[in-house]
DOGUNU-976890 format. One line per field, with one value per atom (N, C-alpha, C): x, y, z; residue number from 0; atom name; residue in one letter. Coordinates in Angstrom, 2 decimals. Atoms other than C-alpha are relative to their C-alpha. Layout:
<sites>
px (X:...)
py (Y:...)
pz (Z:...)
nr (NUM:...)
atom (CA:...)
rest (A:...)
</sites>
This chain:
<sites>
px (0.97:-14.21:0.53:-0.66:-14.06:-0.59:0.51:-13.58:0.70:-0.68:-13.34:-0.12:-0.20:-12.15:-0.62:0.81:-14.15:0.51:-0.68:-12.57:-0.62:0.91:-14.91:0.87:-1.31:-12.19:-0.62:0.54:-13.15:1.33:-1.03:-11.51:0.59:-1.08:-8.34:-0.43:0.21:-9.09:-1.07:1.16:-12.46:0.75:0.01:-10.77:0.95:-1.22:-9.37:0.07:0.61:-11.02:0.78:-0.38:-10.07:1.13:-1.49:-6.51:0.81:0.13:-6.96:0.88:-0.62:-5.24:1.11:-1.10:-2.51:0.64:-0.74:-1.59:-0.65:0.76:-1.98:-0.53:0.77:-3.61:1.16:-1.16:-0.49:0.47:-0.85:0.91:-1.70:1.11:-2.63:-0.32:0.75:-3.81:1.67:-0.47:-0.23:0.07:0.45:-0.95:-0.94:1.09:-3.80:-0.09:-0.14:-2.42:1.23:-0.86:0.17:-0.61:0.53:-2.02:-0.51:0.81:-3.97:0.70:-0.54:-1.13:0.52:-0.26:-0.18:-0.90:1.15:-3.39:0.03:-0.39:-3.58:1.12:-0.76:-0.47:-0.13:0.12:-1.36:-0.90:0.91:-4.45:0.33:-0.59:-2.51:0.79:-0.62:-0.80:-0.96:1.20:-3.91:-0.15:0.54:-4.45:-1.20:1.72:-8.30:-0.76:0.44:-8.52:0.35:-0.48:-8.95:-0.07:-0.04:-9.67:-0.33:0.31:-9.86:-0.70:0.76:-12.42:-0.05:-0.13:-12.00:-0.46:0.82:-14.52:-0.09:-0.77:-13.67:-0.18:-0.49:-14.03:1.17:-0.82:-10.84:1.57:-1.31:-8.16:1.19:-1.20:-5.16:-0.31:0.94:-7.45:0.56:0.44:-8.14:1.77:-1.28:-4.24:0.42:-0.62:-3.06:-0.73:0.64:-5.68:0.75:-0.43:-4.53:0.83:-1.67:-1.08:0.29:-0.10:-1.87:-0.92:1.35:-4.03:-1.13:1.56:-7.39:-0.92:0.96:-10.21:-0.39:0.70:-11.79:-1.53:1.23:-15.22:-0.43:0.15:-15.90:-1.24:0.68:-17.34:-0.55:-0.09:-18.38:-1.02:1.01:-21.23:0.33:-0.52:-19.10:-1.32:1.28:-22.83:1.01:-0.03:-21.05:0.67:-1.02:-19.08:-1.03:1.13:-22.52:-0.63:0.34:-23.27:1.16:-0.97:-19.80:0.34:0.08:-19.90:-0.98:1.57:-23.12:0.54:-0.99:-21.27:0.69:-0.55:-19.06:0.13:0.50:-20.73:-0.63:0.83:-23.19:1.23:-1.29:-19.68:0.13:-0.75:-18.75:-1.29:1.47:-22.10:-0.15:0.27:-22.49:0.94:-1.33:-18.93:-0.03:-0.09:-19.86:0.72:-0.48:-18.33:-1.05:0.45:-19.35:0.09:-0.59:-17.90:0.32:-0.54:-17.48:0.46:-0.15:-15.26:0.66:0.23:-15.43:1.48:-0.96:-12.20:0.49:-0.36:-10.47:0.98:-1.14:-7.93:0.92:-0.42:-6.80:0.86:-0.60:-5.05:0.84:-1.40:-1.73:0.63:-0.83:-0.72:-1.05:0.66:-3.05:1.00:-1.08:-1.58:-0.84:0.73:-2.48:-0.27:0.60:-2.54:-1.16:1.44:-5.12:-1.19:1.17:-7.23:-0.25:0.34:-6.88:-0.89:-0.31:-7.37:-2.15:1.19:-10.64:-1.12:0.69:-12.30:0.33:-0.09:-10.96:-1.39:1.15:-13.92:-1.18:0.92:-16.55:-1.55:1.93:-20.59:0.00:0.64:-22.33:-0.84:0.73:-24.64:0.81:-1.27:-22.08:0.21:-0.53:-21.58:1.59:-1.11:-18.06:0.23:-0.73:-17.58:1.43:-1.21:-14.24:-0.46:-0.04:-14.42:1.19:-1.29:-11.85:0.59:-0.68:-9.73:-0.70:1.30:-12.97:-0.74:1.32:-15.33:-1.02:1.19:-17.89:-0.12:-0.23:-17.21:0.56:-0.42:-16.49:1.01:-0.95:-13.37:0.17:0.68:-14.22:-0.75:1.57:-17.00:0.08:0.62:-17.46:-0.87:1.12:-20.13:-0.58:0.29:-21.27:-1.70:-0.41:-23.25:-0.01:-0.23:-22.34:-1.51:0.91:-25.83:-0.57:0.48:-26.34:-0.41:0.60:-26.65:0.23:-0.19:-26.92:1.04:-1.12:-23.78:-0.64:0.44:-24.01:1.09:-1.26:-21.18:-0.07:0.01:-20.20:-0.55:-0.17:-20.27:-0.87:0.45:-21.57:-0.34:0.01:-21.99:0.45:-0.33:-20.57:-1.08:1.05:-23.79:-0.81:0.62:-25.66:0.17:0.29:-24.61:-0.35:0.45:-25.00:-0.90:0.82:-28.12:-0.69:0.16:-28.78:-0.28:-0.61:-27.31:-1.32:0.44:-29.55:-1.66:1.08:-32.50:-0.47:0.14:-32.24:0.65:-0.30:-31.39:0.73:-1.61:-27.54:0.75:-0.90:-25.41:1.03:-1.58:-22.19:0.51:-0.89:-19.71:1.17:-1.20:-17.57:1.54:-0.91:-14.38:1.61:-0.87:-11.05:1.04:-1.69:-7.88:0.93:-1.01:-5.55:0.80:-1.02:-3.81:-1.51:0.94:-7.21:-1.13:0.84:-8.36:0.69:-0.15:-6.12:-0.39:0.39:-7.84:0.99:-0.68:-6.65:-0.91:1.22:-9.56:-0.05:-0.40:-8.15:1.80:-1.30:-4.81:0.62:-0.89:-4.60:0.07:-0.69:-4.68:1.07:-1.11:-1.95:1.25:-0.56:-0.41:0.09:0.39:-1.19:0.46:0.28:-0.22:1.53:-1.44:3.40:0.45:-0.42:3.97:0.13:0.09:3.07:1.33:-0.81:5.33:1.38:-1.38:8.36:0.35:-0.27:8.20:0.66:-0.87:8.12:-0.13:-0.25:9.48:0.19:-0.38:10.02:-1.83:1.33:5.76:-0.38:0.64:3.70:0.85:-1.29:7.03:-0.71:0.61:4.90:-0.62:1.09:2.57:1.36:-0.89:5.83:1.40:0.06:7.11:-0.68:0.80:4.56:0.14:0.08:4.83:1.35:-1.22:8.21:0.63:-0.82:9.50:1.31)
py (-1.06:-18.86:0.94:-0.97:-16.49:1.79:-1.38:-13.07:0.91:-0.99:-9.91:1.35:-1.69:-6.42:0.67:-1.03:-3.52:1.43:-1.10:-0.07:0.96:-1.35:3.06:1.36:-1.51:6.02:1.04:-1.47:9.43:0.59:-0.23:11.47:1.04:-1.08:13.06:1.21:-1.73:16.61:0.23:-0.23:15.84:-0.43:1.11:13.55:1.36:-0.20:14.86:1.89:-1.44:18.53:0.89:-0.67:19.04:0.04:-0.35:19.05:0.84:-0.74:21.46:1.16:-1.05:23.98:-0.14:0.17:22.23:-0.71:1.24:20.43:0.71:-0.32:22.42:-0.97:0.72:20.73:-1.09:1.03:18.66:-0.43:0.83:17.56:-0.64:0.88:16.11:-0.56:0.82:14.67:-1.24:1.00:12.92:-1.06:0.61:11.85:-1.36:1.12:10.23:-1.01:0.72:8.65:-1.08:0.74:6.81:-0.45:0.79:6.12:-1.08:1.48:3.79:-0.60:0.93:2.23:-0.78:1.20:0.94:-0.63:1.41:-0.13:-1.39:1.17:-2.27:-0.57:0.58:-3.13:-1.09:1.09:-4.93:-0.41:0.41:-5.88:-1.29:0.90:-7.90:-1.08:1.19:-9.86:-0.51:1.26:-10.98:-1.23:0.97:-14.24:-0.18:-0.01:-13.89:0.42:-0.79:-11.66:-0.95:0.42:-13.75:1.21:-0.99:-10.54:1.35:-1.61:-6.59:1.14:-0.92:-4.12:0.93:-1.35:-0.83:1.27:-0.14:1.25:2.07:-1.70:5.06:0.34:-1.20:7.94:0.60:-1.00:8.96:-0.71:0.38:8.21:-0.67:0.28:8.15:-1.37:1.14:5.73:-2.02:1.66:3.29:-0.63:0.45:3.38:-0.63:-0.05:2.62:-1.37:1.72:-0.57:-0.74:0.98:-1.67:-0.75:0.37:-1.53:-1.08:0.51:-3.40:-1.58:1.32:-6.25:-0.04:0.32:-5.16:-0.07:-0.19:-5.30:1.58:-0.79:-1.90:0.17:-0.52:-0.75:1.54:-1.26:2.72:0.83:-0.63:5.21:1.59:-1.01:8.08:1.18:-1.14:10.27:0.50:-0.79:10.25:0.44:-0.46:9.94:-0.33:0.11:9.11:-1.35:1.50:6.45:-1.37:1.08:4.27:-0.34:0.35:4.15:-0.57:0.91:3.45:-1.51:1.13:0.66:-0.94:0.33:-0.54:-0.79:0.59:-1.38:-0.56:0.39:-2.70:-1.24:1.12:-5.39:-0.62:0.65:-5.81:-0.86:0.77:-6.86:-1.08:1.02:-8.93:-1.43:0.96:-10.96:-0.95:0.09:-10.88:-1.27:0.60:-12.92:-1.15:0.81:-15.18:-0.19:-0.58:-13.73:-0.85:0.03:-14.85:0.57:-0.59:-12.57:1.50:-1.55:-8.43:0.29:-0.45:-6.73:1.80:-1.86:-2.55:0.15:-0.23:-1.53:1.61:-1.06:2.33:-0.37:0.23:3.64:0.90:-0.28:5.69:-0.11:0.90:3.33:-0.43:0.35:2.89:-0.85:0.79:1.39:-1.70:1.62:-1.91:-1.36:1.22:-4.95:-1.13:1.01:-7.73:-1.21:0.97:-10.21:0.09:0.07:-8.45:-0.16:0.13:-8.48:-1.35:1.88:-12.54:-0.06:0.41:-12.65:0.34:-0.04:-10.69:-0.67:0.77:-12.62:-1.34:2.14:-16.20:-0.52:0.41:-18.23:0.93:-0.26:-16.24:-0.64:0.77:-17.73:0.44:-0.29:-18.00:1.20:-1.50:-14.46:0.61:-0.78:-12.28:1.60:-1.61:-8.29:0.29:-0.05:-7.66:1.82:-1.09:-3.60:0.41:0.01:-2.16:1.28:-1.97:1.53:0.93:-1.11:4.40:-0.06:-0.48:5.39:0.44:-0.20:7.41:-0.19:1.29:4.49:1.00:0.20:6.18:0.22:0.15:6.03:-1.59:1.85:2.64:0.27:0.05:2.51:-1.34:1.50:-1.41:-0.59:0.83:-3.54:-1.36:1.72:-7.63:0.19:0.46:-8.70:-1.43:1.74:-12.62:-0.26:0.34:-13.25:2.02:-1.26:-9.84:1.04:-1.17:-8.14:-0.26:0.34:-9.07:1.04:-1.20:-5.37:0.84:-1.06:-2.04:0.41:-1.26:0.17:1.39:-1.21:3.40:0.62:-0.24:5.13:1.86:-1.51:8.86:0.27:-0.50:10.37:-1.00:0.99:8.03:-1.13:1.16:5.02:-1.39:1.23:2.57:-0.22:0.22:3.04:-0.41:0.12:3.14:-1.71:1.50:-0.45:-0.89:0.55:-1.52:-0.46:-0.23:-0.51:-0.86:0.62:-1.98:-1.71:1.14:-5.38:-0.84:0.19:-5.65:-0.04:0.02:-4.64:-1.12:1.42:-7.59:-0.62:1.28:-9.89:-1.08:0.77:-10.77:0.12:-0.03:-11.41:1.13:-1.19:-8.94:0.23:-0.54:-7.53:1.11:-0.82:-4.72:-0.40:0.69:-5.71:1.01:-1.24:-2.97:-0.63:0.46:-3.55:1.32:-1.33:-1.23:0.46:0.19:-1.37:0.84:-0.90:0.08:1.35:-1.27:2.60:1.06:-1.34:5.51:0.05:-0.26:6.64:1.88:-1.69:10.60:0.56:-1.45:13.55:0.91:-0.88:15.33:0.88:-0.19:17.69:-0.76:0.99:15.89:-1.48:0.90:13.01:-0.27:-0.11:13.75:-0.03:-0.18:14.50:-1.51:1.38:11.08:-0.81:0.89:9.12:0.55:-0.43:10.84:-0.57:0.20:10.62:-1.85:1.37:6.65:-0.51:0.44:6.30:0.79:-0.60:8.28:-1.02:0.65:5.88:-1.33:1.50:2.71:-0.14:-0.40:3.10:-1.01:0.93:1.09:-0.63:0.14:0.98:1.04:-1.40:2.53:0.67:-0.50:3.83:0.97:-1.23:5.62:1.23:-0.95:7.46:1.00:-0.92:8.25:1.27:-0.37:9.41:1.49:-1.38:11.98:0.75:-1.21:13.34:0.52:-0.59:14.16:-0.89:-0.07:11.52:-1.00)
pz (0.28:10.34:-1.08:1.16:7.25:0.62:-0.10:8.46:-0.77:0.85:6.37:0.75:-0.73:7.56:-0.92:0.91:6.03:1.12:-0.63:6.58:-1.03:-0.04:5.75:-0.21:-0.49:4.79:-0.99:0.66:3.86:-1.13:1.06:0.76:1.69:-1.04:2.61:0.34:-0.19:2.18:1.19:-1.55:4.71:1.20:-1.50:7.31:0.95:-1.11:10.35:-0.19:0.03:9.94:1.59:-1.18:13.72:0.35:-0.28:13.64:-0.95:0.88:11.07:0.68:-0.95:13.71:0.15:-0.83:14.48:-1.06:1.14:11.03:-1.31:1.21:7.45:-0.45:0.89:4.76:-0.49:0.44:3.24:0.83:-1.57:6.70:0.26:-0.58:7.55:-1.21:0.81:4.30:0.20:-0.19:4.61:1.19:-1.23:7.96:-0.39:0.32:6.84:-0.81:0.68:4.21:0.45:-0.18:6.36:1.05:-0.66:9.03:-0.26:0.72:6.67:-0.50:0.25:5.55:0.79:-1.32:8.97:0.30:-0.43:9.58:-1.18:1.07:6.53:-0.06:-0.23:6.97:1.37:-0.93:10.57:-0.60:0.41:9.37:-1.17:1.25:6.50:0.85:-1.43:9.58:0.64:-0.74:10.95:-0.16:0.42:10.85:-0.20:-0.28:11.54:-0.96:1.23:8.48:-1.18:1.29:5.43:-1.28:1.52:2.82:0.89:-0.10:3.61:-1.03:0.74:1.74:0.75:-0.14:1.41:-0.13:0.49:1.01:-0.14:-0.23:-0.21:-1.33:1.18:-2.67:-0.34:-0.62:-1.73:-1.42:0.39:-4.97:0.44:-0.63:-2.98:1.13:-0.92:-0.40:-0.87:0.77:-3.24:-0.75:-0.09:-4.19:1.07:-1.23:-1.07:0.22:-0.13:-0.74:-0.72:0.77:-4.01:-0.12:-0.65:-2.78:0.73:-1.16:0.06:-0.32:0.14:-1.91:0.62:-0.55:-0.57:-1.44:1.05:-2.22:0.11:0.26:-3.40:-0.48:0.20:-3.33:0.01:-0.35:-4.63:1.18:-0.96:-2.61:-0.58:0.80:-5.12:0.65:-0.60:-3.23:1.77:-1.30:0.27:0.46:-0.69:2.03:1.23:-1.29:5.61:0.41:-0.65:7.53:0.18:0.42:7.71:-0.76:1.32:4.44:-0.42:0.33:3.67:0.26:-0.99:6.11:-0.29:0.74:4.41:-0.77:1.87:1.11:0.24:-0.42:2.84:0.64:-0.81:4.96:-1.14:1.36:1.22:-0.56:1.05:-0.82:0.95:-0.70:2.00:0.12:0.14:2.47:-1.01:1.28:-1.18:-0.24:0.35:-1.04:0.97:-1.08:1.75:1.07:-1.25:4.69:1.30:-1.14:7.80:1.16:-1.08:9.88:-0.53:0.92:9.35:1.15:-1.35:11.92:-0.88:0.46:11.15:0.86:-0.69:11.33:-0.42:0.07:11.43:-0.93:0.77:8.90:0.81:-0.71:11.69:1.20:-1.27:14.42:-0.34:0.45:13.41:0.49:-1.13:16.69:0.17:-0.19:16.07:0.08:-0.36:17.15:-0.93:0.86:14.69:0.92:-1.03:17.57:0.93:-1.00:19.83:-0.69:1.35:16.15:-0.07:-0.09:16.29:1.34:-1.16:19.78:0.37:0.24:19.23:-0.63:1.10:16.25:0.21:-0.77:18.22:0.60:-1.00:19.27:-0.13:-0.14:18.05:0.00:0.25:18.45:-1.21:0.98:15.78:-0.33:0.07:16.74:1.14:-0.72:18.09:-0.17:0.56:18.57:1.05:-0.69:19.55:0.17:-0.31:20.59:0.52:-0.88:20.90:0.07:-0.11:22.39:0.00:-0.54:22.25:1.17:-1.48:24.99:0.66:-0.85:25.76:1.06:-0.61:26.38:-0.34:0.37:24.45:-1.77:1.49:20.34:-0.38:-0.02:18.77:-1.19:1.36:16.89:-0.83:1.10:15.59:0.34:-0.85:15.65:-0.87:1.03:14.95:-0.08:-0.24:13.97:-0.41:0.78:13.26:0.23:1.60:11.06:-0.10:0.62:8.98:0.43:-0.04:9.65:1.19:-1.21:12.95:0.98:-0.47:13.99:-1.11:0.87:12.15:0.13:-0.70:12.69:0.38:-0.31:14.38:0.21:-0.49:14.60:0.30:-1.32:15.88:1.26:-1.25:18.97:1.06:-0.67:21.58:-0.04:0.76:19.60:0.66:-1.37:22.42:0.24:-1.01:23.93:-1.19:0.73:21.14:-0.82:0.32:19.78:0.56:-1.39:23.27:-0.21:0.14:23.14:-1.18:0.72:19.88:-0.36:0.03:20.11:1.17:-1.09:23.78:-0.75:0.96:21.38:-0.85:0.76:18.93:0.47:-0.78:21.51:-0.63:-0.06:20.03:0.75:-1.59:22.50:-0.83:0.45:22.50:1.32:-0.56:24.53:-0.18:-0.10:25.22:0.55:0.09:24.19:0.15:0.39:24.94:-0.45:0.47:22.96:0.07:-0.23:23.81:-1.23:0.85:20.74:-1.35:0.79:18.88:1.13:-0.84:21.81:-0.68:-0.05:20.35:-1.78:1.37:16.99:0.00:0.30:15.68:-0.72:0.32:15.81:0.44:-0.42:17.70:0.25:-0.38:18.69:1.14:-1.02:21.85:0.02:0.88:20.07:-0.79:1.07:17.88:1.22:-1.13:21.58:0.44:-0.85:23.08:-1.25:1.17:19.49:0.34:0.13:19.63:0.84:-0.70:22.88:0.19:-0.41:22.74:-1.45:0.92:19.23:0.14:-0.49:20.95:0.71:-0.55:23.65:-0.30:0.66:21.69:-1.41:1.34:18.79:-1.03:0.80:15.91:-0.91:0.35:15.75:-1.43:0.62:13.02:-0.99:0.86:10.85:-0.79:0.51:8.54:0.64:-0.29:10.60:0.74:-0.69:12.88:-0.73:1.25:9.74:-0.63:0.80:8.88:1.51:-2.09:13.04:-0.45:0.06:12.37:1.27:-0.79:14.51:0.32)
nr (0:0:0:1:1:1:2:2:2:3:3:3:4:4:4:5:5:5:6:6:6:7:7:7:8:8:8:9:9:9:10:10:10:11:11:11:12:12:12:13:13:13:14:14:14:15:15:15:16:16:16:17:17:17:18:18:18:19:19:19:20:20:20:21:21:21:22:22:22:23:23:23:24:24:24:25:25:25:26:26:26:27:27:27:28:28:28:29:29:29:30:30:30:31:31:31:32:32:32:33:33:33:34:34:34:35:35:35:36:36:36:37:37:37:38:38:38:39:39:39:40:40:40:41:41:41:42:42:42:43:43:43:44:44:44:45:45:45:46:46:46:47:47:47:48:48:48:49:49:49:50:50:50:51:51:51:52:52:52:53:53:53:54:54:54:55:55:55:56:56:56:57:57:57:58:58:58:59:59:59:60:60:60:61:61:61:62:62:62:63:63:63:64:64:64:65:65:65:66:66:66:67:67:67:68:68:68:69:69:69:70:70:70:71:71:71:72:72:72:73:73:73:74:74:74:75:75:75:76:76:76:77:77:77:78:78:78:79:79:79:80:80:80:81:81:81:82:82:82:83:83:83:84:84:84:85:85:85:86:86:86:87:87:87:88:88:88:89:89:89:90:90:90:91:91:91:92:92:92:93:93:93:94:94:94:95:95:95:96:96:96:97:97:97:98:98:98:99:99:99:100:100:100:101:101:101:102:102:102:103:103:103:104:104:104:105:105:105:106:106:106:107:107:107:108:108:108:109:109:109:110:110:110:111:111:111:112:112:112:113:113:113:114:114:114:115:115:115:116:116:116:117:117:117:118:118:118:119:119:119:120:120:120:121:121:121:122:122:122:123:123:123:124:124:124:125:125:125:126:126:126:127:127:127:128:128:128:129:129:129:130:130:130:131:131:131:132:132:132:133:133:133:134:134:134:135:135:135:136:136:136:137:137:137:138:138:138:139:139:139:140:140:140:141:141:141:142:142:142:143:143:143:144:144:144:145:145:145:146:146:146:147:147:147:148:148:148:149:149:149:150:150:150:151:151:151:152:152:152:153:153:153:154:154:154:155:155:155:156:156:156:157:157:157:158:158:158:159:159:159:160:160:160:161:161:161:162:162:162:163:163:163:164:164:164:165:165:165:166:166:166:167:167:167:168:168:168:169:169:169:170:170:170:171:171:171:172:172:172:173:173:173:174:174:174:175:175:175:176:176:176:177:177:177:178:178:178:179:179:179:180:180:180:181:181:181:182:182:182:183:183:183:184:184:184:185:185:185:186:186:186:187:187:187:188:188:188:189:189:189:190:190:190:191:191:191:192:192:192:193:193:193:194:194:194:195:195:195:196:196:196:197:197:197:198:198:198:199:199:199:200:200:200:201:201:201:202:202:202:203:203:203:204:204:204:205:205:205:206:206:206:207:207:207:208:208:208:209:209:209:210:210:210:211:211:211:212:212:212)
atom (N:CA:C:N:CA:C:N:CA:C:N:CA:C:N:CA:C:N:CA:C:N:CA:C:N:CA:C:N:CA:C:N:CA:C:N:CA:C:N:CA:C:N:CA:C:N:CA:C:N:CA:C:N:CA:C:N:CA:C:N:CA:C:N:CA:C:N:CA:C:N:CA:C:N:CA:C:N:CA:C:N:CA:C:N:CA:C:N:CA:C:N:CA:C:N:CA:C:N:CA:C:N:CA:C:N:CA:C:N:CA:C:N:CA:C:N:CA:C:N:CA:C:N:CA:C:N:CA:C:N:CA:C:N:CA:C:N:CA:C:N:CA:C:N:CA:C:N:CA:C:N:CA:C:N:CA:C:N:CA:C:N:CA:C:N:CA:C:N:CA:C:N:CA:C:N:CA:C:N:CA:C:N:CA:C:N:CA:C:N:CA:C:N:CA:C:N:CA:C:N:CA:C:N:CA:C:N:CA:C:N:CA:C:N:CA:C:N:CA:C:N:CA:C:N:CA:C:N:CA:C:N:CA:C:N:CA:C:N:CA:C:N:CA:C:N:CA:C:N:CA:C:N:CA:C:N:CA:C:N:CA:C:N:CA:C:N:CA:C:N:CA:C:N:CA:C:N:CA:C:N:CA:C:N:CA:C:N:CA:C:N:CA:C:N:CA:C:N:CA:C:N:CA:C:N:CA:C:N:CA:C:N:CA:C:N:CA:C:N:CA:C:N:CA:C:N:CA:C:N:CA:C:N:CA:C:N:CA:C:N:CA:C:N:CA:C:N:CA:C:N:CA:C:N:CA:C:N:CA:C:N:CA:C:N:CA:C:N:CA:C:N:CA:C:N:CA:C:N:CA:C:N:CA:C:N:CA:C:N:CA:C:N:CA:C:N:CA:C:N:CA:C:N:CA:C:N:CA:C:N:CA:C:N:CA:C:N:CA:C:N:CA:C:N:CA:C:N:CA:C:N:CA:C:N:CA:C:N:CA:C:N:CA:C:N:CA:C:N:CA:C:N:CA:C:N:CA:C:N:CA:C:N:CA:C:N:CA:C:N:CA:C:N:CA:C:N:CA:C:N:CA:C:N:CA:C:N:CA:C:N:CA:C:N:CA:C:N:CA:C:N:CA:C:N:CA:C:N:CA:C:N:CA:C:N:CA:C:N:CA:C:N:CA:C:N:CA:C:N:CA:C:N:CA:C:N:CA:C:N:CA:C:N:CA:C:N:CA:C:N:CA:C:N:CA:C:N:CA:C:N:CA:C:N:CA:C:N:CA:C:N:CA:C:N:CA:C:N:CA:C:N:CA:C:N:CA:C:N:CA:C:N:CA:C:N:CA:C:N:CA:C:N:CA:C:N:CA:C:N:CA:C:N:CA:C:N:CA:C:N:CA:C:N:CA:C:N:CA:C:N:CA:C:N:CA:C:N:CA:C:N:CA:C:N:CA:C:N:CA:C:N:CA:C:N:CA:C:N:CA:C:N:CA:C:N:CA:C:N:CA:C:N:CA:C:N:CA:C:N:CA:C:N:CA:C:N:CA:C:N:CA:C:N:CA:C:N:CA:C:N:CA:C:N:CA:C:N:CA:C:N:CA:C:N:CA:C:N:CA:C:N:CA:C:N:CA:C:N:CA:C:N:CA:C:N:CA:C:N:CA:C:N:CA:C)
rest (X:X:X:X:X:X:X:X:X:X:X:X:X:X:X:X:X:X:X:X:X:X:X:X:X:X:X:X:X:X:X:X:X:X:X:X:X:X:X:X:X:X:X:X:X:X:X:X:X:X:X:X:X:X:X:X:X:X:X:X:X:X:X:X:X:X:X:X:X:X:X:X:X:X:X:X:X:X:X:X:X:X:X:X:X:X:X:X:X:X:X:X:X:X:X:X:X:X:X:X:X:X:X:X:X:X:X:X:X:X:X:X:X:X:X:X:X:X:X:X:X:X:X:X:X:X:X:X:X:X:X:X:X:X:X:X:X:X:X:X:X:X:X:X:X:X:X:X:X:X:X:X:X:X:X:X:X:X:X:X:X:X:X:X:X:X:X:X:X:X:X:X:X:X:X:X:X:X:X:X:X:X:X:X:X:X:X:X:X:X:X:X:X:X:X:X:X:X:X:X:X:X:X:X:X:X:X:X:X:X:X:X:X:X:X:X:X:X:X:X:X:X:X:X:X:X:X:X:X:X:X:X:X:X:X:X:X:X:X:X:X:X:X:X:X:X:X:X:X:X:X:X:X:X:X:X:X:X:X:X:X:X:X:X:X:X:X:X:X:X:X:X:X:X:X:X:X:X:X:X:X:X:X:X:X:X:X:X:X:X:X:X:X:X:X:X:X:X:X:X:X:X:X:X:X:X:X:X:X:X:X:X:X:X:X:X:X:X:X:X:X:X:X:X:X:X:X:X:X:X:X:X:X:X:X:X:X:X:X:X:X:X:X:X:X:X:X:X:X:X:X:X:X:X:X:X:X:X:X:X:X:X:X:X:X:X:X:X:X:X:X:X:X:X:X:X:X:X:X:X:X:X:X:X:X:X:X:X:X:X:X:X:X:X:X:X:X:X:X:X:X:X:X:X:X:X:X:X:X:X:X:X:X:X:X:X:X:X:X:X:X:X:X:X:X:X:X:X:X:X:X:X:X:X:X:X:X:X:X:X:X:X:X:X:X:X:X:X:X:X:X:X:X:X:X:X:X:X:X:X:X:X:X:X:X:X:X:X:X:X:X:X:X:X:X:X:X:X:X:X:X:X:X:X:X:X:X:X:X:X:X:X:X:X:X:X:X:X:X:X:X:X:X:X:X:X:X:X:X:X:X:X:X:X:X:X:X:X:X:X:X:X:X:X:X:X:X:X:X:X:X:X:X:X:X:X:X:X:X:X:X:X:X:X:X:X:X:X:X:X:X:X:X:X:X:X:X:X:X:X:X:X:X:X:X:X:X:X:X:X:X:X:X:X:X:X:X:X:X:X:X:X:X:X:X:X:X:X:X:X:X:X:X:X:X:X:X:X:X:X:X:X:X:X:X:X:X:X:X:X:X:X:X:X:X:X:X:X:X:X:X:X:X:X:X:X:X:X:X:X:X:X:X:X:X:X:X:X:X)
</sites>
């Protein structure tokens, strides 16, 4: 199966507004810029992943792909994470993808095996949800074939693809990987992301890196 990752990242200076309290402006834009290099970095270990698009206004963003051999797709009017995601799934289509799985640039701690493990054996009409730690935001989403649902993403959006998927009668499932439940939007996130890269260490290097740890 040809699947491509598509990752949706905002310019730095917006992302991650709510840890605005607890992280100036240069300690969080670097945050953010090392979180997405761990992800892309597992993401580049996937086996499941044949190509990664990147889809961002964000300079330092589109460095950091280039770095990493993704593809780039600008993102110049920064309308929103579902528009980004749009362009994203279009390039990939466009390219003969058969497979889009929406992935965060936020999840540092992704395991590139539970990413195979996910995209193994998918049907041919397939919605794969993974949810936060939450269980109600979706931090990635398969989908086979590529437009097989809309995206919906923010605040309750679990339900909402649910919902969706149950609507145009594609099968799916809620899928948890532990390894993509902890995203960072919050301080006690930043709490819960430390405390898990104190423990086991040697994960993530960059992001643990910008924590100070």
């Amino acid at each position: 199966m040809n699947a491509t990752a598509v990752l949706p990242v905002k310019r730095f200076a917006d992302a991650k507004q709510r840890l605005a309290l607890g992280l100036d402006e240069e300690r969080r834009e670097a945050l953010v810029a090392a979180m997405l290099e761990d992800s892309l970095e597992a993401i580049g270990e996937a086996r499941a992943i044949e190509r990664t698009i990147v889809v961002s206004g964000e300079p330092r963003a589109q460095e950091v792909a280039g770095s990493a051999g993704c593809e780039i797709v600008p993102d110049p009017t920064d309308e929103g994470h579902v528009t980004a995601a749009l362009a994203g799934i279009a390039r990939a289509e466009a390219d003969g993808a058969e497979c889009v799985v929406l992935l965060p640039g936020d999840c540092p701690l992704l395991d590139p095996r539970e990413l195979d493990r996910l995209l193994t054996g998918l049907p041919d009409s397939y919605v794969a949800i993974v949810p936060d730690r939450h269980g109600t935001g979706t931090n990635a989403l398969a989908l086979r074939p590529p437009d097989a649902i809309r995206p919906s993403f923010g605040e309750g959006s679990c339900a909402r693809h649910v919902a969706t998927a149950r609507e145009a009668g594609v099968p799916f499932a809620v899928e948890e990987l532990s390894s993509l439940a902890l995203d960072l939007d919050t301080p006690a996130d930043v709490v819960a992301l430390t405390r898990e890269l104190t423990e086991r260490p040697g994960r993530a290097r960059r992001t643990a890196k910008a924590l100070g740890i």
